[in-house]
N, C-alpha and C positions, 0 to 999 in steps of 0.2 A: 527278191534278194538284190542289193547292190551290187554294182562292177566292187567297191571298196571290201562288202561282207563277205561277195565271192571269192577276194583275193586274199582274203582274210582265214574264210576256211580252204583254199588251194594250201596256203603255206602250210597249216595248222596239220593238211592229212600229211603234205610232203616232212614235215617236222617227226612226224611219227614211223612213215617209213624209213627216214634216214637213220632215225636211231638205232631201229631194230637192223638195220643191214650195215652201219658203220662199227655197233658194238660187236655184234657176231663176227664180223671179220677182222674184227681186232684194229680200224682204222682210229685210234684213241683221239689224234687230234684232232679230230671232224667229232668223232659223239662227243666231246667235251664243249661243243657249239651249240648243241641238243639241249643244253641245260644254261638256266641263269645262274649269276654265280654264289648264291642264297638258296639254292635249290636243293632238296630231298627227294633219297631211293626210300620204299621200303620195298623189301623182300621178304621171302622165306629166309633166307641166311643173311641177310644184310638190312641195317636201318641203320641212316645216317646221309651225311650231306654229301650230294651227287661226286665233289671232286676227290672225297674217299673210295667211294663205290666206282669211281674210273680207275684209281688206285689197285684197290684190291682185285677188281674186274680182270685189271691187263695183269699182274700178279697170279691170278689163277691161269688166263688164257696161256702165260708163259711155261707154266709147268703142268700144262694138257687139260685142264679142267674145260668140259664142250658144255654151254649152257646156250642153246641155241634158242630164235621165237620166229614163230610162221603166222603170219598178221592175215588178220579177215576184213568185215565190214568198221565203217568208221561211223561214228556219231558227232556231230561238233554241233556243243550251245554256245552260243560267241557275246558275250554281253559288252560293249564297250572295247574297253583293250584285258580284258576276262574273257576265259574260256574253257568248258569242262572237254575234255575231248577221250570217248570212250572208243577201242578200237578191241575187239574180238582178236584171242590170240591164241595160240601153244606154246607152251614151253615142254622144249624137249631138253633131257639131260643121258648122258651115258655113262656111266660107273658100274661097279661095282655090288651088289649086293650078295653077301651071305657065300663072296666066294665065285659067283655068278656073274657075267658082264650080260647087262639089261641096260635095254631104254625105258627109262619114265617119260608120258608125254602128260600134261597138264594143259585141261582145256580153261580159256577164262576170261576176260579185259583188263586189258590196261585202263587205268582213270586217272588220268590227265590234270593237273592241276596247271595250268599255262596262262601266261599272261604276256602280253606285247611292250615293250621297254626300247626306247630310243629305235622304232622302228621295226622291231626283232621279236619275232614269237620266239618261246623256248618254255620249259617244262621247271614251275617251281617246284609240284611234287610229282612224283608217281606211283601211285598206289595199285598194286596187282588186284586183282579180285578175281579168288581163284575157285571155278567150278568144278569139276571134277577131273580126276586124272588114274592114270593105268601102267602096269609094267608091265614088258613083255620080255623074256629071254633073247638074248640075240641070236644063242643058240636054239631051236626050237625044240629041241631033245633035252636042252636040260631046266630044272626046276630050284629055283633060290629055294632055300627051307628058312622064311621069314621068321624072325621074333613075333608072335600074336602080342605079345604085351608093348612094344615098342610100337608098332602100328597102330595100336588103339590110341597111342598118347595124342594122336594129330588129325587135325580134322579132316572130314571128308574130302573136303574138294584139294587136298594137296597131301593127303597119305602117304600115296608111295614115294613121292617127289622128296618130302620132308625123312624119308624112310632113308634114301641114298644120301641125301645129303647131310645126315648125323651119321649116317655111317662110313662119312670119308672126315668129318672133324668138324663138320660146321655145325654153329649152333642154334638153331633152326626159329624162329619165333611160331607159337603156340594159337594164336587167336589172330588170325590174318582173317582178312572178310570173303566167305564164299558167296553162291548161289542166295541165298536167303539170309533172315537171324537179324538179333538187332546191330552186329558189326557193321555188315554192311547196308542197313541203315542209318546209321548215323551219318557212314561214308556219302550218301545220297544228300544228306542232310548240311553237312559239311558243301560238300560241292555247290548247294542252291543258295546259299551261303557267300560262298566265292563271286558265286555270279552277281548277288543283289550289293556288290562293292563296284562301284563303277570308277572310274577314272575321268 
């Protein structure tokens, strides 16, 4: 590896931790640094271009909504001024359900669509890719009495996640890419993709 590739993937993991710690703590003018300005979210509740999703983001953070991520190992392919950058995550969220205050955590990666521009790494899209996730009562005594036909509507790897978050108003999208399946190959396919565009 070069001093240049080194410094190249230094920024690329430092780009990904900032996000996750400048979004969660609500530091808006720095995560809007995170992103170039042609760039896309997609989420469970949100798809669309990053300077909406800052938008709505501090919008929710303002009237309590806790949508927190706890970041693990990092993968970076660095092709040129391209780069897929995959980072092991949680999402944790705390609401409501069925009457019940629960944590949902969702385990998964972030997959990075980034590219380097006048000097500047930053994040054109970001695609979740979501493995599996669990609710627990905060209280341990008490028990949500879920909808079975509501939870069936959403895939595994983001059930319950997608469970609170239609049941506080958002409208949750249906076919996000987990573990397996051909979503998220495509999503793989897409990314090598990216890569074989050189600059």
């Amino acid at each position: 590896m070069t001093d240049a590739h080194l410094l190249d993937d230094l920024a690329l993991r430092r780009l990904v931790q900032d996000w996750a710690v400048w979004r969660d703590a609500g530091d808006w003018d720095r995560f809007a640094g995170c992103w170039h300005d042609d760039a896309r979210m997609m989420a469970t509740w949100f798809q669309g271009p990053a300077s909406e999703f800052i938008k709505v983001s501090r919008a929710g953070f303002e009237r309590g909504v806790r949508i927190l991520h706890f970041l693990g190992g990092t993968s970076v392919d660095i092709a040129g001024t391209r780069a897929i950058v995959q980072t092991k995550m949680t999402i944790s969220q705390r609401a409501q359900a069925e009457g019940v205050l629960v944590d949902v955590v969702c385990t998964g990666r972030f997959y990075d669509f980034c590219e380097k521009r006048d000097g500047r790494w930053a994040v054109v899209l970001r695609q979740p890719i979501y493995e599996k996730d669990r609710m627990d009562a905060v209280d341990p005594a008490a028990t949500p009495a879920l909808d079975p036909a509501l939870l069936a509507e959403f895939p595994e790897g983001y059930r319950h996640l997608a469970y609170i978050q239609t049941r506080i108003g958002y409208n949750v999208k249906r076919d996000m890419p987990g573990l397996t399946g051909p979503v998220v190959e495509d999503l793989y396919i897409r990314g090598k993709k990216w890569l074989e565009i050189k600059e």
